[in-house]
MIDOSE-1310 file (N, C-alpha, C; in nm, 2 decimals, decimal comma, always signed):
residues 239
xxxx	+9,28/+11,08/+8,41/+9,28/+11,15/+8,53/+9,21/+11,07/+8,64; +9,26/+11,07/+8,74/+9,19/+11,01/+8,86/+9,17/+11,08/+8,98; +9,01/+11,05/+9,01/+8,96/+11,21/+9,08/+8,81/+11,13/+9,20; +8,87/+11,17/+9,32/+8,78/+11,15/+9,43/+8,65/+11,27/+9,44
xxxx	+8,56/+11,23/+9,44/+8,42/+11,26/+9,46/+8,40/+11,26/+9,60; +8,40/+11,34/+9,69/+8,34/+11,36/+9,87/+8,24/+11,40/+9,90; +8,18/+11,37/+9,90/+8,00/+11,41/+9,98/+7,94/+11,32/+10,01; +7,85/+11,37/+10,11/+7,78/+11,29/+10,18/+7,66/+11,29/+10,10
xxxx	+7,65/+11,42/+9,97/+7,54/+11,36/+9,97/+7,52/+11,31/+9,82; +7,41/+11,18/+9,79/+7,46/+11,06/+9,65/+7,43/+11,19/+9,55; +7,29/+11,20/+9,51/+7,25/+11,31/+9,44/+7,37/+11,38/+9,36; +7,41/+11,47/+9,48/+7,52/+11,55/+9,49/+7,65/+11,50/+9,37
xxxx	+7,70/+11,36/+9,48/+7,79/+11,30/+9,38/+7,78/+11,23/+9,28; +7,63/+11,22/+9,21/+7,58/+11,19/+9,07/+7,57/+11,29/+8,99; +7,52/+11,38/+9,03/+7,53/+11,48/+8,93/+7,70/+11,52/+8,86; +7,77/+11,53/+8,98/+7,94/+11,60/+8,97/+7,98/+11,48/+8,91
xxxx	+7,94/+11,35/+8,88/+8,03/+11,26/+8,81/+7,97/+11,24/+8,71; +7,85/+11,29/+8,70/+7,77/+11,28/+8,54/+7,82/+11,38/+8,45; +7,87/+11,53/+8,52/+7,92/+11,65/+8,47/+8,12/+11,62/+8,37; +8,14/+11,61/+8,46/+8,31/+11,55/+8,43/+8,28/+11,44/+8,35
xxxx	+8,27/+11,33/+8,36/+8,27/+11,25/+8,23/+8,20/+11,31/+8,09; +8,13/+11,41/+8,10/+8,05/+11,43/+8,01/+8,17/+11,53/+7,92; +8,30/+11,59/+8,03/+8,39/+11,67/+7,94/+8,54/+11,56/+7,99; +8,55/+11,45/+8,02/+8,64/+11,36/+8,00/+8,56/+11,20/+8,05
xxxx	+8,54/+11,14/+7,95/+8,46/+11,02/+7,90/+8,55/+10,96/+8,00; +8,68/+10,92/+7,98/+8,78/+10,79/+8,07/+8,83/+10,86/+8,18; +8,75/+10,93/+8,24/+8,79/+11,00/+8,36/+8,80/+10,87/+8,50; +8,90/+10,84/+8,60/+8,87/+10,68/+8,65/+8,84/+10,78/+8,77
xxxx	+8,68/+10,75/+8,84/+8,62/+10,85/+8,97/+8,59/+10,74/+9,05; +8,63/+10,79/+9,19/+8,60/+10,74/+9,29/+8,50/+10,80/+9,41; +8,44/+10,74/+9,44/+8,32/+10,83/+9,53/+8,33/+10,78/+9,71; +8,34/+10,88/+9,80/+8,36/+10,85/+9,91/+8,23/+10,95/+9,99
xxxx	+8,19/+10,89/+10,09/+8,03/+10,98/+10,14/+8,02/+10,98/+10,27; +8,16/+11,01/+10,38/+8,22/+11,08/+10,44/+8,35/+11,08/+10,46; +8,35/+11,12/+10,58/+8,53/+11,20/+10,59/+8,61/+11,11/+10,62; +8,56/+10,94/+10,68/+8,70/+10,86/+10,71/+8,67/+10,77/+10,58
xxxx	+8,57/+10,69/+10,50/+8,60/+10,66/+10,35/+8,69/+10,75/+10,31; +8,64/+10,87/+10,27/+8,74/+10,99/+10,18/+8,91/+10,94/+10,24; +8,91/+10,99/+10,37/+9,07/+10,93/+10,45/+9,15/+10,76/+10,40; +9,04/+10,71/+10,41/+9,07/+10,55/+10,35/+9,13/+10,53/+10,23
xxxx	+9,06/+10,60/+10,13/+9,07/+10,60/+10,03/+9,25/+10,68/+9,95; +9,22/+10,81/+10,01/+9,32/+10,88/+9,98/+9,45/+10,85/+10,06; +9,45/+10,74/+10,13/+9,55/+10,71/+10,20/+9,60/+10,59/+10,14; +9,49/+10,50/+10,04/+9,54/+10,39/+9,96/+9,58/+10,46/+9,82
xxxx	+9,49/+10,52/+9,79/+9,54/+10,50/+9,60/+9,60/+10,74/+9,60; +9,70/+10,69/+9,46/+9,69/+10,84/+9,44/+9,58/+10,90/+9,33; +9,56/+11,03/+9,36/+9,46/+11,13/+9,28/+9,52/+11,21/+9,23; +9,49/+11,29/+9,10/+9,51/+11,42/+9,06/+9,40/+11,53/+9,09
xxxx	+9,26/+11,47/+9,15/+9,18/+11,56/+9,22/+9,08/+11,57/+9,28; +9,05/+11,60/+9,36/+8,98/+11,58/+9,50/+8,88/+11,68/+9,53; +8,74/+11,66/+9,50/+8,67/+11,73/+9,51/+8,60/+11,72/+9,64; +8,56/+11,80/+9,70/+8,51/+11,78/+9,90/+8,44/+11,86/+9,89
xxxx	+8,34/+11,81/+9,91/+8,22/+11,89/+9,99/+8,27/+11,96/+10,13; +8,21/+12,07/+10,12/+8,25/+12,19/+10,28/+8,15/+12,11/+10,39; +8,09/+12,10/+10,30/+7,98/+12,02/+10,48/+7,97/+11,88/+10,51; +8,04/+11,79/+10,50/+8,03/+11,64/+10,53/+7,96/+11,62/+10,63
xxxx	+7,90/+11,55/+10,67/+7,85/+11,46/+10,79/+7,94/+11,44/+10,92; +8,05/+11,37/+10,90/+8,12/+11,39/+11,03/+8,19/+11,46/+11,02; +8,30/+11,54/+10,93/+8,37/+11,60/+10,94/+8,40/+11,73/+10,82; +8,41/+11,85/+10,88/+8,43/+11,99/+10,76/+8,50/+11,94/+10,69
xxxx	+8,46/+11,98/+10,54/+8,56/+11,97/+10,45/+8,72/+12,04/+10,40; +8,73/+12,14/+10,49/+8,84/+12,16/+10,52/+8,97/+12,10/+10,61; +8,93/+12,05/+10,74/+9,03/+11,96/+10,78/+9,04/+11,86/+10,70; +8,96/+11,79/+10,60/+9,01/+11,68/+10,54/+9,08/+11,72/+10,44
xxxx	+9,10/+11,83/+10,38/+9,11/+11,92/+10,22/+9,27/+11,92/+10,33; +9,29/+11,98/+10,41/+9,42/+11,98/+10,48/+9,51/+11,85/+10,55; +9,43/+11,75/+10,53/+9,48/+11,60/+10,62/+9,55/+11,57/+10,45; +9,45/+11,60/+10,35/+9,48/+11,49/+10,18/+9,57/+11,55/+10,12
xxxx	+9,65/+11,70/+10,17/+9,73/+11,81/+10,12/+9,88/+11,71/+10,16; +9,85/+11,66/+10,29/+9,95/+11,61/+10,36/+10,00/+11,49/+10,32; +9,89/+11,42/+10,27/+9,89/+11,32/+10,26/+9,95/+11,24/+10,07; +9,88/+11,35/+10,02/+9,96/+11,35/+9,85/+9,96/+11,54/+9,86
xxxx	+10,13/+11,59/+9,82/+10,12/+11,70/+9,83/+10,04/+11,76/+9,64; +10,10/+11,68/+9,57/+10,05/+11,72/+9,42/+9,93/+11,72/+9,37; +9,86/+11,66/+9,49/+9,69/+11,67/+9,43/+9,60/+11,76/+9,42; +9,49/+11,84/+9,36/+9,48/+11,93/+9,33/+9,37/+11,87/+9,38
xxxx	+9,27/+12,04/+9,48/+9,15/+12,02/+9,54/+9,06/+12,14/+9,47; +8,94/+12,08/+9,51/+8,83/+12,13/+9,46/+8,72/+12,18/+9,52; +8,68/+12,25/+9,65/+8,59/+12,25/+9,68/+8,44/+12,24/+9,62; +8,37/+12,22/+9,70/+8,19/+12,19/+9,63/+8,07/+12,26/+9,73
xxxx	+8,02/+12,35/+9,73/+7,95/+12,41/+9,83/+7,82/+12,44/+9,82; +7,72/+12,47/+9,89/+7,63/+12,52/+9,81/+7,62/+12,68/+9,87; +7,67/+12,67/+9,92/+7,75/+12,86/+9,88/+7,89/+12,97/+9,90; +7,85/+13,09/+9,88/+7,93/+13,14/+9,82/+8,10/+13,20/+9,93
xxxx	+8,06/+13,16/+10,08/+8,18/+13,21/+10,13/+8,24/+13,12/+10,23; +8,29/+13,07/+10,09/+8,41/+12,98/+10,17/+8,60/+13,01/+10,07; +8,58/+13,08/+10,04/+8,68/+13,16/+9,95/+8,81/+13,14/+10,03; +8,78/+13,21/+10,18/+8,90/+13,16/+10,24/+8,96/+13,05/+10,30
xxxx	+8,86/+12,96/+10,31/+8,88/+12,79/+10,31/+8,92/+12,74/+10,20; +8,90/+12,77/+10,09/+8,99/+12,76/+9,98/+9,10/+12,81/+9,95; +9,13/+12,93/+10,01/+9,31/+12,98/+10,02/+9,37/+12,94/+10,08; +9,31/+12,88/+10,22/+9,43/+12,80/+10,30/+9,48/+12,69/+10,28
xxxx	+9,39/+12,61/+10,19/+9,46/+12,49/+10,15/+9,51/+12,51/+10,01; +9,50/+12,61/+9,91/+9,57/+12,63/+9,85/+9,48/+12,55/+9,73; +9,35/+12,56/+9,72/+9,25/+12,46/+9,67/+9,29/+12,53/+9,50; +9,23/+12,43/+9,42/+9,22/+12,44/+9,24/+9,09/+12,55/+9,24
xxxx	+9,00/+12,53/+9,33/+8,88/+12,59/+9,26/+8,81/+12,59/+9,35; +8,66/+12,62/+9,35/+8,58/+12,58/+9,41/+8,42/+12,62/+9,35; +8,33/+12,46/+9,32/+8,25/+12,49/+9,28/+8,09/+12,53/+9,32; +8,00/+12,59/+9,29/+7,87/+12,65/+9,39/+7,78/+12,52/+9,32
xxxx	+7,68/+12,43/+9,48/+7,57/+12,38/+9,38/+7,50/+12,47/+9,36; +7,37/+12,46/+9,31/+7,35/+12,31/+9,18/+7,46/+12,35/+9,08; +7,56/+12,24/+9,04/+7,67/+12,21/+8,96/+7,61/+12,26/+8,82; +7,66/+12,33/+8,74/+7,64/+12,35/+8,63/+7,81/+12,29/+8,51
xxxx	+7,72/+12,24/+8,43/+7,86/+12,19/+8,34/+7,94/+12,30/+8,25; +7,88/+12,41/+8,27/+8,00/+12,55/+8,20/+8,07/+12,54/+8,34; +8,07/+12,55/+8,46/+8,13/+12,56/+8,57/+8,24/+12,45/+8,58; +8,16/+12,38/+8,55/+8,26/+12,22/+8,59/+8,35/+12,18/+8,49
xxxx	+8,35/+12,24/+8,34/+8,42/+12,26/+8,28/+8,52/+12,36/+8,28; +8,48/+12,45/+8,33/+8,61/+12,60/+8,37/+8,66/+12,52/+8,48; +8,65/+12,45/+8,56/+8,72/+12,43/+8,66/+8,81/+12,27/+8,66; +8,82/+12,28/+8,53/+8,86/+12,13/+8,43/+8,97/+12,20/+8,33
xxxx	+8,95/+12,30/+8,27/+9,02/+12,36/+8,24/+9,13/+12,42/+8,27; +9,11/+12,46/+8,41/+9,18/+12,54/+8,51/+9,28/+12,42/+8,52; +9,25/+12,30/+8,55/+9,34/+12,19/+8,61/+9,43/+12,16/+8,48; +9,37/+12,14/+8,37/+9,48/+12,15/+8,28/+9,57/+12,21/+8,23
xxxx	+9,51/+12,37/+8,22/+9,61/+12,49/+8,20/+9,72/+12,45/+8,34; +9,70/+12,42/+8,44/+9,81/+12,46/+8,51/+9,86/+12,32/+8,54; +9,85/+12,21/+8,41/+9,94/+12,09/+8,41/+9,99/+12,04/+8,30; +9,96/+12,17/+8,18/+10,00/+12,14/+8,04/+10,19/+12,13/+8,01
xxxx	+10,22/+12,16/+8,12/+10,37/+12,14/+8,08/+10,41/+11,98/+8,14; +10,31/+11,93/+8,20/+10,37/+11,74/+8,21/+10,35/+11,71/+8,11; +10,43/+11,66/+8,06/+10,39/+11,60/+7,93/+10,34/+11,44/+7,93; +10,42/+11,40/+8,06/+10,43/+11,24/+8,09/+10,37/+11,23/+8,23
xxxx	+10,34/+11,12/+8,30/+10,31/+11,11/+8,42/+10,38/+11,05/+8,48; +10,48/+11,11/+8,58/+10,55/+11,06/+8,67/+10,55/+10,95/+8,73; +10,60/+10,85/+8,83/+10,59/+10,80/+8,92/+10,63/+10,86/+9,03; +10,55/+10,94/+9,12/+10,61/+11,00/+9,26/+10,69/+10,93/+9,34
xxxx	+10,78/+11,01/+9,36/+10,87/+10,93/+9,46/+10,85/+11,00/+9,60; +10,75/+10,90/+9,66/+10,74/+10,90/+9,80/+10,91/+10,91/+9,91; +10,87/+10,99/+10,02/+11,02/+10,95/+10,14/+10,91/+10,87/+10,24; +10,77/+10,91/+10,27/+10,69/+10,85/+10,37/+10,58/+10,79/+10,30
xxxx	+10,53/+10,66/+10,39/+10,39/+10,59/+10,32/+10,28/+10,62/+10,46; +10,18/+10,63/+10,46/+10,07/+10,62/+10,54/+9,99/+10,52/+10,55; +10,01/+10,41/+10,68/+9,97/+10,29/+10,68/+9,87/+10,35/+10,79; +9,73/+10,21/+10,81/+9,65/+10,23/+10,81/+9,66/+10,13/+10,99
xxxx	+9,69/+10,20/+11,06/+9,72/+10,10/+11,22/+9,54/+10,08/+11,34; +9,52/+10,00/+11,37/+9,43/+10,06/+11,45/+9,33/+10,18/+11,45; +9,33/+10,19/+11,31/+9,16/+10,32/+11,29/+9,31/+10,48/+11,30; +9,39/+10,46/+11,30/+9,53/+10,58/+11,29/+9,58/+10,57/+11,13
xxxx	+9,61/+10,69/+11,13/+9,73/+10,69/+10,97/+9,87/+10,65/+11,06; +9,94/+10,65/+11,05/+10,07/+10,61/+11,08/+10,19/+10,66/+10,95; +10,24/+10,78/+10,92/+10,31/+10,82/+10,85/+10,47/+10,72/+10,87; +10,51/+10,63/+10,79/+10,65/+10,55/+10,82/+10,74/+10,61/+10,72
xxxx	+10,85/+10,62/+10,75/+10,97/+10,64/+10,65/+11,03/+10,54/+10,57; +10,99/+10,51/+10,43/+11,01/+10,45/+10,32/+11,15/+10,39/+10,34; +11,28/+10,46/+10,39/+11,38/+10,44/+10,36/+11,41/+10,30/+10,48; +11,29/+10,33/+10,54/+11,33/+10,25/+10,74/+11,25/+10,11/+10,68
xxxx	+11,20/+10,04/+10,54/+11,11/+9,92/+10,55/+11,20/+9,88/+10,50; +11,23/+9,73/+10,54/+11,31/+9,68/+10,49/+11,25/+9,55/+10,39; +11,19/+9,51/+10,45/+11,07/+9,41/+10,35/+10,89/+9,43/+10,37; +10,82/+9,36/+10,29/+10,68/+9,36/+10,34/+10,62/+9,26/+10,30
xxxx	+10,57/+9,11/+10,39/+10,52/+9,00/+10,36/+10,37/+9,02/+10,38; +10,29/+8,96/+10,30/+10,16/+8,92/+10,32/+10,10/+8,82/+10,40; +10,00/+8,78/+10,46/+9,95/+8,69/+10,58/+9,85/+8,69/+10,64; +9,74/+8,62/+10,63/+9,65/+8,64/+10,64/+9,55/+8,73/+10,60
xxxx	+9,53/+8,79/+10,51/+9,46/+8,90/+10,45/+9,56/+9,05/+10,48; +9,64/+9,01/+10,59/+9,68/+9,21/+10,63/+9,86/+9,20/+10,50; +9,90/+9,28/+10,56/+10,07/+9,34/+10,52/+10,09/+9,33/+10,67; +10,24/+9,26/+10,68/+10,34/+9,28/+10,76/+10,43/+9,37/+10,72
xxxx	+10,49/+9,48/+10,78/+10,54/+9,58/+10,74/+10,68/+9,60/+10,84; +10,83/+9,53/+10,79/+10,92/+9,52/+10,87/+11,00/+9,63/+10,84; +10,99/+9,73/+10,96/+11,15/+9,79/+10,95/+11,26/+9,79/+11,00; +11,34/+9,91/+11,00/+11,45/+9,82/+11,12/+11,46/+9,87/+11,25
xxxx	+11,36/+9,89/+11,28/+11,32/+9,91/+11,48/+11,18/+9,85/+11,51; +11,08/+9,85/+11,37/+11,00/+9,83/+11,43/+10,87/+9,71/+11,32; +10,78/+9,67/+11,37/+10,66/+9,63/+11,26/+10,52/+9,66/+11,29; +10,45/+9,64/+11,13/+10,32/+9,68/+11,17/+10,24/+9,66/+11,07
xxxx	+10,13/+9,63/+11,14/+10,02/+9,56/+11,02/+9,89/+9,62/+10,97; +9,90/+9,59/+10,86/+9,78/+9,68/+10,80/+9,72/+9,61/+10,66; +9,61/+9,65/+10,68/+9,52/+9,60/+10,61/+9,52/+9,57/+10,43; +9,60/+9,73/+10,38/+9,65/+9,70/+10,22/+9,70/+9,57/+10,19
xxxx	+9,60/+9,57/+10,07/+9,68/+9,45/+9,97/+9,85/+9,49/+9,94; +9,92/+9,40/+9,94/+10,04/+9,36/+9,94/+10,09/+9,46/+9,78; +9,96/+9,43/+9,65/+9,95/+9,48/+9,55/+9,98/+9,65/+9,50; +9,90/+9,64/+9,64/+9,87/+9,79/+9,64/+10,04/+9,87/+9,70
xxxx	+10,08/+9,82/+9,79/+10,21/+9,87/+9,84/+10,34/+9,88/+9,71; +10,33/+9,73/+9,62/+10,41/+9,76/+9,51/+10,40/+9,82/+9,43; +10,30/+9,87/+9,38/+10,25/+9,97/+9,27/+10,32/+10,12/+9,34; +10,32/+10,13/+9,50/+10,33/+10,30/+9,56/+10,50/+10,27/+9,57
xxxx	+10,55/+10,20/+9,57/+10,69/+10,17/+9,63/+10,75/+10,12/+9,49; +10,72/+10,09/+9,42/+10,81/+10,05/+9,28/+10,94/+10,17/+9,30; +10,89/+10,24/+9,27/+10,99/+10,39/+9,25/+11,08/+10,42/+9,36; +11,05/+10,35/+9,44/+11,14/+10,35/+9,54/+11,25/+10,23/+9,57
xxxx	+11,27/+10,19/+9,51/+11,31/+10,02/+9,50/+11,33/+9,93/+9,55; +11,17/+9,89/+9,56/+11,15/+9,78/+9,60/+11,08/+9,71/+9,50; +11,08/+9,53/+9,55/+11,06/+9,43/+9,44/+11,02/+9,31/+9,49; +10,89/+9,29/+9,40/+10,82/+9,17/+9,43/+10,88/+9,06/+9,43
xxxx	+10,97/+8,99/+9,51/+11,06/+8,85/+9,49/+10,97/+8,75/+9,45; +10,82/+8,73/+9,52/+10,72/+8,61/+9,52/+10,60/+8,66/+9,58; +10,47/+8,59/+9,57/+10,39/+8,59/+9,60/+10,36/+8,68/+9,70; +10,42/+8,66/+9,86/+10,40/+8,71/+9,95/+10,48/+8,80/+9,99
xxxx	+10,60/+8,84/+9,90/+10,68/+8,91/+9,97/+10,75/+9,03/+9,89; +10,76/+9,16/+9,92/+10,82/+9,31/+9,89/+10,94/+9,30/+9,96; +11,06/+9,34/+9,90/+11,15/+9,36/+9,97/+11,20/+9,49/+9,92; +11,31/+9,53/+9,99/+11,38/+9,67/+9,98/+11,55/+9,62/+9,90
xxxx	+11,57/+9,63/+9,80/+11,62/+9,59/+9,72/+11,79/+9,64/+9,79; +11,75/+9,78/+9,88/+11,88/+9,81/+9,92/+11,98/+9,75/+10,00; +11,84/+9,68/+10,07/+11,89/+9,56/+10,19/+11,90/+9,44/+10,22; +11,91/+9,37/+10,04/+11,96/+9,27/+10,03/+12,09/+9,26/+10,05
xxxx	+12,14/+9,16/+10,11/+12,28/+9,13/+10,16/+12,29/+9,01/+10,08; +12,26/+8,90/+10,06/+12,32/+8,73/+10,02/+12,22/+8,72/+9,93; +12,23/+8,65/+9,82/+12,17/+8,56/+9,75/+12,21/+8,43/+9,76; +12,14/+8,32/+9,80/+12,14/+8,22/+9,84/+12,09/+8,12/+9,75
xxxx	+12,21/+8,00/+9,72/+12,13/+7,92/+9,66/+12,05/+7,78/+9,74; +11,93/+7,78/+9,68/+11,86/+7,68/+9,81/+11,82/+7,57/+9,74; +11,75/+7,50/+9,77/+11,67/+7,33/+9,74/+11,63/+7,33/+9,55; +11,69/+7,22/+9,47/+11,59/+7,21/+9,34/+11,65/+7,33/+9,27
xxxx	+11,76/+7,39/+9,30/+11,80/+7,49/+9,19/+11,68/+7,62/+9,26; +11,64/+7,61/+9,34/+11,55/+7,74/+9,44/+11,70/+7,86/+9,48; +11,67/+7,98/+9,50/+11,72/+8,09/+9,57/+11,64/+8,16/+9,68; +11,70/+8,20/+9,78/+11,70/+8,30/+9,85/+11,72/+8,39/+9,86
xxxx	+11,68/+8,52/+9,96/+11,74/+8,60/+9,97/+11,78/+8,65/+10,14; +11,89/+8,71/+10,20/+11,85/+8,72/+10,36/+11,87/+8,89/+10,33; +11,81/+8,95/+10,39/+11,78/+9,08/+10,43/+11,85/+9,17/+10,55; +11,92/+9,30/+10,53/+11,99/+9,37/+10,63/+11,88/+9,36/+10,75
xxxx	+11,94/+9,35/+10,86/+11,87/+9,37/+11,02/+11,80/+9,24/+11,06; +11,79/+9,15/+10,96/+11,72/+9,02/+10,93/+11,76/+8,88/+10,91; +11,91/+8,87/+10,97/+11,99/+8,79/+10,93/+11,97/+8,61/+10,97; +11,88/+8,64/+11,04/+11,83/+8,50/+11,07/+11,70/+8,48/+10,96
xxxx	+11,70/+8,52/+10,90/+11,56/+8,49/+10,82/+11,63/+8,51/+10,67; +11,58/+8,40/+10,65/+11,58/+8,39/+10,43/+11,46/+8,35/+10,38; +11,44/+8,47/+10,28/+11,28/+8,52/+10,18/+11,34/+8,39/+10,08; +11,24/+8,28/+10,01/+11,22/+8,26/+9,89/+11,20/+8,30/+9,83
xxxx	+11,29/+8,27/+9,66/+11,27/+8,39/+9,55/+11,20/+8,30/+9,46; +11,05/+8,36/+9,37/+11,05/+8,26/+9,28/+11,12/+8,26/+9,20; +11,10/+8,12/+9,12/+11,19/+8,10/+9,00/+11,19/+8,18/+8,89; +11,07/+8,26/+8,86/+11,06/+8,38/+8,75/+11,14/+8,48/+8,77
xxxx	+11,15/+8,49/+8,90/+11,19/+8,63/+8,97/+11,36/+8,66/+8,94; +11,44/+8,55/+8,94/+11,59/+8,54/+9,02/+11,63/+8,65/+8,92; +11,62/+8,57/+8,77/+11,69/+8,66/+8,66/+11,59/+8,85/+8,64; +11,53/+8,82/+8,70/+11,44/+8,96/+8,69/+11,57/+9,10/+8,81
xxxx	+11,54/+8,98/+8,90/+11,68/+9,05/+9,03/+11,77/+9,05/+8,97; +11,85/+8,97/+8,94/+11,97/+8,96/+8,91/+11,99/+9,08/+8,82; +11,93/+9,10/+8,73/+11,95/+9,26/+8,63/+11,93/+9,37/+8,71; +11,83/+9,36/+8,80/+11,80/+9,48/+8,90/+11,89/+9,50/+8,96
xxx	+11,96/+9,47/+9,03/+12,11/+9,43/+9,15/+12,27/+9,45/+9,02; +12,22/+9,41/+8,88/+12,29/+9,43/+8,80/+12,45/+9,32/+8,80; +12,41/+9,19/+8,85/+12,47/+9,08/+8,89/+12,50/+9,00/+8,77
């Protein structure tokens, strides 16, 4: 299970990660100690749960509990308070639970339990199939439509992010976009480059027994394919 930790304060989030591992040992926790980390974070990787402190430093933990709803709808939240009337901050977002400090481990366990009873029928773990990704533009999320990228090259440390009206650059590793987009199909050709497998048009043969590829909307430009890659494509495309 993979589960974001929000507060501002360390304490806080030592104790709630000392509690949970202690009733799931390989639990993979991430710790964020305000509200645009928390945003960062939950905008790069997915969670199954998301615990937020109500009182952050710069921002309530409810608008964020409603930005991360938006942002992965399957993730299950948690509130963390140190008290007792936030009940209806918890219904609006439609939260798993919500725990009172000081954290007690019978608590943190019922509210561990709670998350399983109500995910005992997955048997497997999906890969979500995103329609929108949330890129990271100028200090903005930028919600894009998956179906509108047509490739995505690396450069200089950022992602180039080509669709077919528009581009845009952002900071994720290149790594990180193929792991969220596999399921959507797209495919690592080479080092630097994601393509959208729908919008290959030509396979080209190039220099040394090398291939290409040229891409819909893109017809002036041909991607290099590595040499490991071709026959990897070629079964994917089903050629």
């Amino acid at each position: 299970m993979k589960i974001a930790i929000i507060d501002d304060e360390k304490p806080a989030r030592s104790e709630l990660i000392y509690l949970i591992t202690k009733v799931l040992p390989n639990a993979d926790i991430v710790e964020a100690s305000n509200g645009e980390d928390a945003l960062n974070i939950i905008s790069k990787e997915s969670f199954d749960l998301l615990c937020i402190d109500i009182n952050l430093g710069d921002i309530s933990g409810t608008p964020l509990a409603s930005t991360a709803r938006k942002l992965q709808p399957d993730v299950e939240i948690v509130f963390a308070t140190a008290y007792n009337t936030y009940a209806e901050d918890a219904f609006q977002v439609e939260a798993l639970d919500y725990l009172l400090k000081p954290f007690s481990e019978k608590r943190v366990r019922t509210m561990l339990d709670k998350y399983n009873r109500k995910h005992k029928d997955e048997t497997t773990v999906k890969d979500e199939i995103m329609t929108r990704i949330p890129l990271n533009i100028d200090k903005r999320i930028v919600l894009v439509d998956i179906s509108s990228i047509i490739f995505i090259e690396s450069q200089n440390k950022n992602c180039i992010i080509h669709t077919k009206g528009s581009k845009y650059i952002d900071n994720t590793p290149l790594k990180v976009f193929e792991e969220k987009l596999k399921a959507n199909g797209f495919f690592r050709i080479q080092k630097s480059y994601l393509v959208n497998v729908a919008y290959i048009t030509e396979i080209i043969p190039w220099f040394n027994n090398d291939h290409c590829v040229r891409m819909e909307y893109f017809e002036d430009e041909i991607i290099p394919i590595s040499r490991n890659k071709i026959k990897e494509l070629k079964e994917l495309l089903k050629i």
